[in-house]
Every structure is written in structure tokens, then in C-alpha cells.
FIGUMAR-793949 format. One record per residue: x, y, z of N, C-alpha, C in turn; residue in three letters; residue number from 1. Coordinates in nm, 4 decimals, decimal comma. Layout:
N
<r n_x="X" n_y="Y" n_z="Z" ca_x="X" ca_y="Y" ca_z="Z" c_x="X" c_y="Y" c_z="Z" code="ALA" pos="NUM"/>
...
end
This chain:
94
<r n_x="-2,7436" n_y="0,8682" n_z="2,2705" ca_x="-2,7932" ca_y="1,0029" ca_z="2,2513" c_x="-2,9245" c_y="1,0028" c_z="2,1720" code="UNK" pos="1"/>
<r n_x="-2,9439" n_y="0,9189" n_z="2,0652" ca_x="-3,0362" ca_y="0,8662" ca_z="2,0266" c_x="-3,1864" c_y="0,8797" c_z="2,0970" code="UNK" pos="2"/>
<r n_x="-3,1888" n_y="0,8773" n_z="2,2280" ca_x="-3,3214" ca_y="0,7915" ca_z="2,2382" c_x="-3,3196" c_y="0,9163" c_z="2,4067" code="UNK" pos="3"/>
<r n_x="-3,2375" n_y="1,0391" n_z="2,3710" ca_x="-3,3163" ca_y="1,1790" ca_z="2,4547" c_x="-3,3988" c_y="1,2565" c_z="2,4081" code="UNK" pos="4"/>
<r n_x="-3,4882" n_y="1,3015" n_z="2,4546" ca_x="-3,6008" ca_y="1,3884" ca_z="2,3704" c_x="-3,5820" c_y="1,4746" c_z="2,4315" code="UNK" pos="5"/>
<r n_x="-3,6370" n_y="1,6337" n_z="2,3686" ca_x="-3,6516" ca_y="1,7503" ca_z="2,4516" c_x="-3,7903" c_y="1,8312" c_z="2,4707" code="UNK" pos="6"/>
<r n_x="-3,8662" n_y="1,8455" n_z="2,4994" ca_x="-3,9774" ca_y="1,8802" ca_z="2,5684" c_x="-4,0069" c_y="2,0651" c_z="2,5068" code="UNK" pos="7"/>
<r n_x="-4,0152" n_y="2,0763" n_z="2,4046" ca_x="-4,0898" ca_y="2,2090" ca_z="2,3535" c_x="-4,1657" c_y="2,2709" c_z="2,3753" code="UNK" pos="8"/>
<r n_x="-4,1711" n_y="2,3835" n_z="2,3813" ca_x="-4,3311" ca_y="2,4617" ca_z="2,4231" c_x="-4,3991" c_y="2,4504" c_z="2,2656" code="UNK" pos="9"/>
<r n_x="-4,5153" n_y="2,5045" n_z="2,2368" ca_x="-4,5473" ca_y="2,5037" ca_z="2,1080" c_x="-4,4794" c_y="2,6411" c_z="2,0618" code="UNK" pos="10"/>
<r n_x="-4,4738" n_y="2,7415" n_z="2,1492" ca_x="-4,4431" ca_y="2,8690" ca_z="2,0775" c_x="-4,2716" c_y="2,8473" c_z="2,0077" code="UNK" pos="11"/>
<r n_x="-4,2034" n_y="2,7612" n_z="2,1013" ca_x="-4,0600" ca_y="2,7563" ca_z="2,0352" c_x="-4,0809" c_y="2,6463" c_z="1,9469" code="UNK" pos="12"/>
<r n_x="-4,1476" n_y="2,5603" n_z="1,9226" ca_x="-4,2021" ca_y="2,4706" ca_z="1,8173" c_x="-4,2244" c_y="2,5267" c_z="1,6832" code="UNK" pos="13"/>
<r n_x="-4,3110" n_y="2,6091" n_z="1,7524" ca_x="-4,3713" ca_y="2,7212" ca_z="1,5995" c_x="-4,2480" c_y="2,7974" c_z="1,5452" code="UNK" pos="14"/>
<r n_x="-4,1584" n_y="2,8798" n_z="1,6077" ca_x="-4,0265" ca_y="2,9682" ca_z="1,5722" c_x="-3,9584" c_y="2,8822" c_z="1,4976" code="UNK" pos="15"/>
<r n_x="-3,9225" n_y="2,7284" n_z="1,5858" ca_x="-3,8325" ca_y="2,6552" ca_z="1,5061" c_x="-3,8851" c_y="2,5736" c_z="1,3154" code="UNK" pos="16"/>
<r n_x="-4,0426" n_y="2,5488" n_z="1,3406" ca_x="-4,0884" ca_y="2,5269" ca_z="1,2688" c_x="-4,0202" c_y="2,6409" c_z="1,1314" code="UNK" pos="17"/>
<r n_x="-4,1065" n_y="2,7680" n_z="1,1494" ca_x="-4,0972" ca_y="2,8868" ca_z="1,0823" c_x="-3,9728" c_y="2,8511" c_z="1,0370" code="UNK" pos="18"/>
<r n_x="-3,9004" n_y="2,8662" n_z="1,1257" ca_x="-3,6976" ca_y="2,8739" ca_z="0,9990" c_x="-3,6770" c_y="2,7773" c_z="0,9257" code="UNK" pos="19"/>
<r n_x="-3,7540" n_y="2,7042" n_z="0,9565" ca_x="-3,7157" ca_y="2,5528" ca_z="0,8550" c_x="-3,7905" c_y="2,5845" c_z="0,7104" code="UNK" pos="20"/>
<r n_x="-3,9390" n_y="2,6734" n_z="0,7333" ca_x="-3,9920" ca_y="2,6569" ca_z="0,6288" c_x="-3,9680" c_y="2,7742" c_z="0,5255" code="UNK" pos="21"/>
<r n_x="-3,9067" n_y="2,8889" n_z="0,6188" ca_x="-3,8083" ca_y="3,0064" ca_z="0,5497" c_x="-3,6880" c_y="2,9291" c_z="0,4793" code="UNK" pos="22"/>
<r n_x="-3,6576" n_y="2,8111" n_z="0,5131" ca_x="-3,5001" ca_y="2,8172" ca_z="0,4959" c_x="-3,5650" c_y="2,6889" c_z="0,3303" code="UNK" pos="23"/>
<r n_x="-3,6329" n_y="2,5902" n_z="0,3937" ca_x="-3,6562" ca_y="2,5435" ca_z="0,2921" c_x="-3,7503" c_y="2,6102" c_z="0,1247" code="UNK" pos="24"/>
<r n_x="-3,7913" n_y="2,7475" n_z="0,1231" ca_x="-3,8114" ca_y="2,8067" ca_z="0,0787" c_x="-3,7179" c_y="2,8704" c_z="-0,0504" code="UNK" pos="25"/>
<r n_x="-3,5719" n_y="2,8736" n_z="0,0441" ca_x="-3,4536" ca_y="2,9709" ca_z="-0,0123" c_x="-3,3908" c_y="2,8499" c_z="-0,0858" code="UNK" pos="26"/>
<r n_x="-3,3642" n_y="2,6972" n_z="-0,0358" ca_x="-3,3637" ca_y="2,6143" ca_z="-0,0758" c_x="-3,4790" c_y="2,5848" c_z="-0,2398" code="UNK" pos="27"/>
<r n_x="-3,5758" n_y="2,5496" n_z="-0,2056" ca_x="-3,6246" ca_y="2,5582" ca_z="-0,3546" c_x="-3,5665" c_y="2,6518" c_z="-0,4493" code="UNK" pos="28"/>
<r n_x="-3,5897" n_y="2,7868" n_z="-0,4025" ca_x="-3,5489" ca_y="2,9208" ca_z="-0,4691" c_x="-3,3695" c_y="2,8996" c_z="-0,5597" code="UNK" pos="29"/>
<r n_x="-3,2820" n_y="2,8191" n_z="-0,4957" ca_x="-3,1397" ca_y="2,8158" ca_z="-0,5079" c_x="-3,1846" c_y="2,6999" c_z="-0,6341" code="UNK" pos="30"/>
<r n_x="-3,2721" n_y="2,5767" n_z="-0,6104" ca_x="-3,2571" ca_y="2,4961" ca_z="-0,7243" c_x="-3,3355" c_y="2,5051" c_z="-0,8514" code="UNK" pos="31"/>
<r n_x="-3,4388" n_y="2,6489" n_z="-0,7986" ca_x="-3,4771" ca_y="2,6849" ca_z="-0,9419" c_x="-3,4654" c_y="2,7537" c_z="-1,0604" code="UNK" pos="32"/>
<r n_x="-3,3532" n_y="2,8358" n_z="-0,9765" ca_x="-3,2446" ca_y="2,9256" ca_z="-1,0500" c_x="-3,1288" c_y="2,8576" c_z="-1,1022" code="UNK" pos="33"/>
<r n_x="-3,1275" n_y="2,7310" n_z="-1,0473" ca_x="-3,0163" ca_y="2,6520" ca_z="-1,1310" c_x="-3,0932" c_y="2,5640" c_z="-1,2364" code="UNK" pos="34"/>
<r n_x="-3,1867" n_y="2,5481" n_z="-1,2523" ca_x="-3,3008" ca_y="2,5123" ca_z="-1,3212" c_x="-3,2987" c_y="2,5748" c_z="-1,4375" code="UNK" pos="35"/>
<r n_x="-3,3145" n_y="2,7128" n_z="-1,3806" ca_x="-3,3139" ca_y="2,8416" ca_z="-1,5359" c_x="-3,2016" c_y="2,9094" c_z="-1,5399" code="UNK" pos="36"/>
<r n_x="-3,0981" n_y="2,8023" n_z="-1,5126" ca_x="-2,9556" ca_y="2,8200" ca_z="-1,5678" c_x="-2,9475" c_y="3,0325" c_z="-1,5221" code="UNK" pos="37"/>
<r n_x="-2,9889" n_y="3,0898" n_z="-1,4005" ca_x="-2,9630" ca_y="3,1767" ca_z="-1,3750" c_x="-2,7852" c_y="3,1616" c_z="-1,3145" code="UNK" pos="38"/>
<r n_x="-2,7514" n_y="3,3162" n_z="-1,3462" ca_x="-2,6153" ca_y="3,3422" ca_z="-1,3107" c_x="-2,4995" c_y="3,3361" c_z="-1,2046" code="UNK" pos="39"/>
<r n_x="-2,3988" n_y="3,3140" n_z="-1,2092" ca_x="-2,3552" ca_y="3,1875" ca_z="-1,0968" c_x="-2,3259" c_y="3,3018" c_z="-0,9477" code="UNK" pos="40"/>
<r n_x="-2,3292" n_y="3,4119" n_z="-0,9627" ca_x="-2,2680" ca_y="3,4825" ca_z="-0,8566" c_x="-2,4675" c_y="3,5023" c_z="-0,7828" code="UNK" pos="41"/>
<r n_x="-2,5468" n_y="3,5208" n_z="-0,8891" ca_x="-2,7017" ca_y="3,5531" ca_z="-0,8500" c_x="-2,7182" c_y="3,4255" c_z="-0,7222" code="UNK" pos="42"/>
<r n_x="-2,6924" n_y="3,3005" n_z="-0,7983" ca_x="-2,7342" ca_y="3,2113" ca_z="-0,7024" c_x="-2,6151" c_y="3,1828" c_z="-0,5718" code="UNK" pos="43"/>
<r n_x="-2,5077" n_y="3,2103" n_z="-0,5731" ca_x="-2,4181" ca_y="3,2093" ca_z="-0,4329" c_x="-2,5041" c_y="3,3139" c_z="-0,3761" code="UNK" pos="44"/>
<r n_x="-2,5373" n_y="3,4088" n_z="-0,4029" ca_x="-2,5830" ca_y="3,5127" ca_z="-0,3287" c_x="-2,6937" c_y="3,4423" c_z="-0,2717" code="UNK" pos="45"/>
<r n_x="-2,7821" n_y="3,3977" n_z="-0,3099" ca_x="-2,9288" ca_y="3,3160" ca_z="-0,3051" c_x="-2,8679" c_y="3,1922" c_z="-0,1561" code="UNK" pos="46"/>
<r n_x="-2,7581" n_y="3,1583" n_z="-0,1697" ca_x="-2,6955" ca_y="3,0487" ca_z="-0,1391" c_x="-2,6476" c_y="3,0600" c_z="-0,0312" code="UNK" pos="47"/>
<r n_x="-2,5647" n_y="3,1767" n_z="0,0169" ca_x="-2,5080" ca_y="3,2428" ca_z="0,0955" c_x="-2,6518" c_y="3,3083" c_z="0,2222" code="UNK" pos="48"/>
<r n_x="-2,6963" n_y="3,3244" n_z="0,1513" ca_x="-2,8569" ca_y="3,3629" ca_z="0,2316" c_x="-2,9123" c_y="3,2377" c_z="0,2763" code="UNK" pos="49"/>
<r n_x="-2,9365" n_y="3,1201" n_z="0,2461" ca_x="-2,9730" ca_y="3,0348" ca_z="0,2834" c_x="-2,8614" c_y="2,9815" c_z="0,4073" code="UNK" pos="50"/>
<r n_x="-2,7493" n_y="2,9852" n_z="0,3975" ca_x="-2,6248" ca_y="2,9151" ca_z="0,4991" c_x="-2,6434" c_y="3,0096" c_z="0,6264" code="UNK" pos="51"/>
<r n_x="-2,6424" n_y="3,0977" n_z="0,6137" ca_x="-2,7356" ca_y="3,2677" ca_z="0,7303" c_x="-2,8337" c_y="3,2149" c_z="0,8217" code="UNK" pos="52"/>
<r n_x="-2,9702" n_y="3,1573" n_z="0,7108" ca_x="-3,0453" ca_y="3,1130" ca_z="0,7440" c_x="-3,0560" c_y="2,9818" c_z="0,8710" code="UNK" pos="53"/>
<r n_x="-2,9547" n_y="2,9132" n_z="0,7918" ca_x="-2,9495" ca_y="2,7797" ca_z="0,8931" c_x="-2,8883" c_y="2,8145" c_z="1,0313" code="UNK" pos="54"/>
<r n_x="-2,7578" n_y="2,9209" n_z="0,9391" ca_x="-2,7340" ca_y="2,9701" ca_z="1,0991" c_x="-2,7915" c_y="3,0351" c_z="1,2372" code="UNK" pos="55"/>
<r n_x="-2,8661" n_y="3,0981" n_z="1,1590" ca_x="-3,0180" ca_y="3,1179" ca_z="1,2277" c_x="-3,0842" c_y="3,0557" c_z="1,3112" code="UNK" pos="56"/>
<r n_x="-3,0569" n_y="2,9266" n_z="1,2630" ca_x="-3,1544" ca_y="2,8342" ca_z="1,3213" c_x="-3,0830" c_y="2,7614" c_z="1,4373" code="UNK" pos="57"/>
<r n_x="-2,9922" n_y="2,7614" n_z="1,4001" ca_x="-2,9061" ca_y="2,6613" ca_z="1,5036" c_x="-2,8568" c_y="2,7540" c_z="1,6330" code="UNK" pos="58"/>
<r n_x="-2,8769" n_y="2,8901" n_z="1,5891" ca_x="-2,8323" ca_y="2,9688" ca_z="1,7240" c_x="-2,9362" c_y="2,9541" c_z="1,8104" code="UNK" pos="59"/>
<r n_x="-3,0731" n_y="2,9883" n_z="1,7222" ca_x="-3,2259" ca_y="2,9680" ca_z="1,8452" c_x="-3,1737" c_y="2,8863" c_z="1,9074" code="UNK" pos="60"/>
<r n_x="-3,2130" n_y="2,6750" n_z="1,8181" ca_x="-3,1902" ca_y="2,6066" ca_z="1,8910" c_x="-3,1083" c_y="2,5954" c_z="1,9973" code="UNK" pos="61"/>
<r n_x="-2,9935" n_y="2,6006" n_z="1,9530" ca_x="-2,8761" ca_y="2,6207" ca_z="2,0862" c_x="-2,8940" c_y="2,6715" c_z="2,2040" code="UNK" pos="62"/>
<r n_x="-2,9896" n_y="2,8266" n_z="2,1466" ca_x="-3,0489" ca_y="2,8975" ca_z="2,2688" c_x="-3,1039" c_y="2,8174" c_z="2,3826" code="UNK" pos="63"/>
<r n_x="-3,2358" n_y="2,7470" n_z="2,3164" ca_x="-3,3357" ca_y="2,6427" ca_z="2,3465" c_x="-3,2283" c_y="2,5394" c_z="2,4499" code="UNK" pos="64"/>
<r n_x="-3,1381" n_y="2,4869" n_z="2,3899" ca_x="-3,0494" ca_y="2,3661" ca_z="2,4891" c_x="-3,0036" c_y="2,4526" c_z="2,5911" code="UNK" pos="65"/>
<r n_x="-2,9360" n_y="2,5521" n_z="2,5953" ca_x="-2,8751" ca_y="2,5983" ca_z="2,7268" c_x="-2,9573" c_y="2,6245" c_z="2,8090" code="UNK" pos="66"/>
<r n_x="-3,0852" n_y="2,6842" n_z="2,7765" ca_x="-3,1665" ca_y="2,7566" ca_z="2,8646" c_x="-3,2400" c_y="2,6276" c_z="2,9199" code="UNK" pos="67"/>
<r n_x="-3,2309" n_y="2,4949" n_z="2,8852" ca_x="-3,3601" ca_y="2,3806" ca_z="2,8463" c_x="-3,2625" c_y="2,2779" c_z="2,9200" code="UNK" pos="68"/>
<r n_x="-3,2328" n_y="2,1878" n_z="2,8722" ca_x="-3,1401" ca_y="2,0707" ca_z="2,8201" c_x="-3,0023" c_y="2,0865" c_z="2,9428" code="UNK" pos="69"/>
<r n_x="-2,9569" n_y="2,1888" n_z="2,8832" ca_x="-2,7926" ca_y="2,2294" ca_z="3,0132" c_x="-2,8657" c_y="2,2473" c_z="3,1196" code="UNK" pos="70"/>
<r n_x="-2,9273" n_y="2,3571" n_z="3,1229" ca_x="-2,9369" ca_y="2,4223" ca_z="3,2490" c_x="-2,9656" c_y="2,2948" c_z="3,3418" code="UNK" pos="71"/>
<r n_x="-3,1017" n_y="2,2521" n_z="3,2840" ca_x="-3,1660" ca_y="2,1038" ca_z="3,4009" c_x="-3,0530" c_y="2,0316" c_z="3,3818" code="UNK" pos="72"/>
<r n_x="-2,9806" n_y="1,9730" n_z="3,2779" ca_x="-2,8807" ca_y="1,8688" ca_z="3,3230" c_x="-2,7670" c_y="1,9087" c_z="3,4181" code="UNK" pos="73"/>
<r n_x="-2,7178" n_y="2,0305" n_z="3,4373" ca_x="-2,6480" ca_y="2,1177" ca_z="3,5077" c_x="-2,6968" c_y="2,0887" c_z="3,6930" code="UNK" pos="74"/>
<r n_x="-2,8064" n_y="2,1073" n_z="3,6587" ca_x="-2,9015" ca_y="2,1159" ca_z="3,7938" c_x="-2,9178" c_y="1,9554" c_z="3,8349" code="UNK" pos="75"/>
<r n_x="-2,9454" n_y="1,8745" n_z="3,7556" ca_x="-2,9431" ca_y="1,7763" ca_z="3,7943" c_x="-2,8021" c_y="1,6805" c_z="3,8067" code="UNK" pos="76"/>
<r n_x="-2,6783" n_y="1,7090" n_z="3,8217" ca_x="-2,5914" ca_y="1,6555" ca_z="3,8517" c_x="-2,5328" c_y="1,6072" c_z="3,6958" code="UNK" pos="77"/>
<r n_x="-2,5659" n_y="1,6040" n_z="3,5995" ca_x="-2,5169" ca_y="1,5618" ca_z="3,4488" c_x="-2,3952" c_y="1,6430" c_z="3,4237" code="UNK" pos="78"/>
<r n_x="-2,3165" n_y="1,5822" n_z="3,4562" ca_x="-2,1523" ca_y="1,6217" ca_z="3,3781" c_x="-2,1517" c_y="1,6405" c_z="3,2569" code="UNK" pos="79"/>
<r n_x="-2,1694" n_y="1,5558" n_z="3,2243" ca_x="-2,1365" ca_y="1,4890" ca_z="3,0447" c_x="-2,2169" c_y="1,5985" c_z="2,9646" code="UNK" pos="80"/>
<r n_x="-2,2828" n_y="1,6687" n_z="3,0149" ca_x="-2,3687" ca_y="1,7914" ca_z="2,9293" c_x="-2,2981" c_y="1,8141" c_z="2,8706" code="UNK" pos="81"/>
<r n_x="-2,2367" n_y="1,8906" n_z="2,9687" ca_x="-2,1412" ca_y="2,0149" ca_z="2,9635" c_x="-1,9869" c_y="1,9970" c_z="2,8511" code="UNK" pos="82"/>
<r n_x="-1,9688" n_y="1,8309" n_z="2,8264" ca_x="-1,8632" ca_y="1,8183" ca_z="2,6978" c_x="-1,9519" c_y="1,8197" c_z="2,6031" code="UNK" pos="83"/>
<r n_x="-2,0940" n_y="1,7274" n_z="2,5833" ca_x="-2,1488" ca_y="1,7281" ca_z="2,4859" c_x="-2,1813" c_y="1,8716" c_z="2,4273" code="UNK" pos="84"/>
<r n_x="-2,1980" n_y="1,9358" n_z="2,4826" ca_x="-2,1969" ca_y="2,0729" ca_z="2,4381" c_x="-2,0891" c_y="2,1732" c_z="2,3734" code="UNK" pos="85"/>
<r n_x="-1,9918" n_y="2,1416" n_z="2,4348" ca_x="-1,8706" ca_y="2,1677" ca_z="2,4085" c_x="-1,8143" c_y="2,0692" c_z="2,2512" code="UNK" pos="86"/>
<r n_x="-1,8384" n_y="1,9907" n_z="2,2471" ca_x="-1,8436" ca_y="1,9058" ca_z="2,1398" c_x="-1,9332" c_y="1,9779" c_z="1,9846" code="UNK" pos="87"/>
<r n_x="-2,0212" n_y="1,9922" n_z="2,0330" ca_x="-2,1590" ca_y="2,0730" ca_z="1,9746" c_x="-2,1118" c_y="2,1631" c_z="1,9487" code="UNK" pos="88"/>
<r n_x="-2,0819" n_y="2,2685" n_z="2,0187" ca_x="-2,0615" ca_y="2,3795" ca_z="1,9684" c_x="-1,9102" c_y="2,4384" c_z="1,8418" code="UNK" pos="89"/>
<r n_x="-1,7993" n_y="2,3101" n_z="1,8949" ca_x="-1,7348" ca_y="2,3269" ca_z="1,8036" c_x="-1,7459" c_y="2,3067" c_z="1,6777" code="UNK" pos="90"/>
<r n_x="-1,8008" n_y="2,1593" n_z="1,6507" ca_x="-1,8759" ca_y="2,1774" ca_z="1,5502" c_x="-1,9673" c_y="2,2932" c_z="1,4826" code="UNK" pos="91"/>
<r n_x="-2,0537" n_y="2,3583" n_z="1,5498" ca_x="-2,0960" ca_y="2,4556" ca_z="1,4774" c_x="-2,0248" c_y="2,5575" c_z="1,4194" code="UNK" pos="92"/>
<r n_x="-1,8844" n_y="2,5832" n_z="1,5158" ca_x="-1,7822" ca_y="2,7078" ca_z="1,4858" c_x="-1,6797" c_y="2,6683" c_z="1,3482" code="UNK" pos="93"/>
<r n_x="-1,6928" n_y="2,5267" n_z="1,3235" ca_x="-1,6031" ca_y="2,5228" ca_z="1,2020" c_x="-1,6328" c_y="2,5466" c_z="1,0613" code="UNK" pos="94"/>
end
């Protein structure tokens, strides 16, 4: 699995970019409030916004594979997508 690549436009490049640098943002933000020993429910909240965030991100992406990744492997006779995905996605649901 290692050694599949997926083929981006720049515009979904740029979106995916963007959440990473929103998310790593909320990230700093969570360890600088633990820094200045701010209050423990302030930063779950801070924290809880960031886990949103990722989720965020992983729905685009996901988007990106079905519409990308499945569909052509679908089209092109690839079985095995269709568990790897299934695999994938449970993971995300737990």
C-alpha cells in the first residue's frame, strides 16, 4: 500500500493543505494554554475543537478517495478497493 500515490488537483491540494494548517494552529493554541497552566475544561474545549477539526479533514479526504481512488479502481476491475475501504472507514467510525 505503501508505494500507491494519488494524483491531486492543486485546488484539493490547497483545501487539504488549509485544514492541516487550521488544525495545526488549534494544536499550538492547546499547548500554549497548557504552557500558561490555563484551565482544564478551557483547554478540552480548545481540544475538542481541534478532534472536529481532523474530522474535518478526513471526511474531505475520504470524499477525495471515493470520488478519485474507488471510483477508478471500481472501474478498473480492483476488488480489493472496495475492503480496503471498508477497512478505512471503520477505523474512522471508532
Amino acid at each position: 500500500m505503501a508505494n500507491k500515490k494519488t494524483m491531486r488537483t492543486a485546488a484539493q491540494k490547497k483545501a487539504l493543505i488549509n485544514r492541516l494548517k487550521r488544525l495545526e494552529g488549534q494544536i499550538r493554541g492547546v499547548e500554549k494554554m497548557i504552557e500558561e497552566d490555563a484551565y482544564c475544561n478551557d483547554i478540552l474545549q480548545q481540544s475538542m475543537s481541534a478532534a472536529s477539526a481532523i474530522d474535518g479533514f478526513n471526511q474531505e479526504l475520504l470524499g477525495y478517495h471515493l470520488k478519485g481512488c474507488v471510483t477508478d479502481g471500481i472501474k478498473n476491475g480492483d476488488e480489493e478497493i472496495v475492503d480496503e475501504l471498508l477497512k478505512t472507514i471503520r477505523k474512522l467510525m471508532k
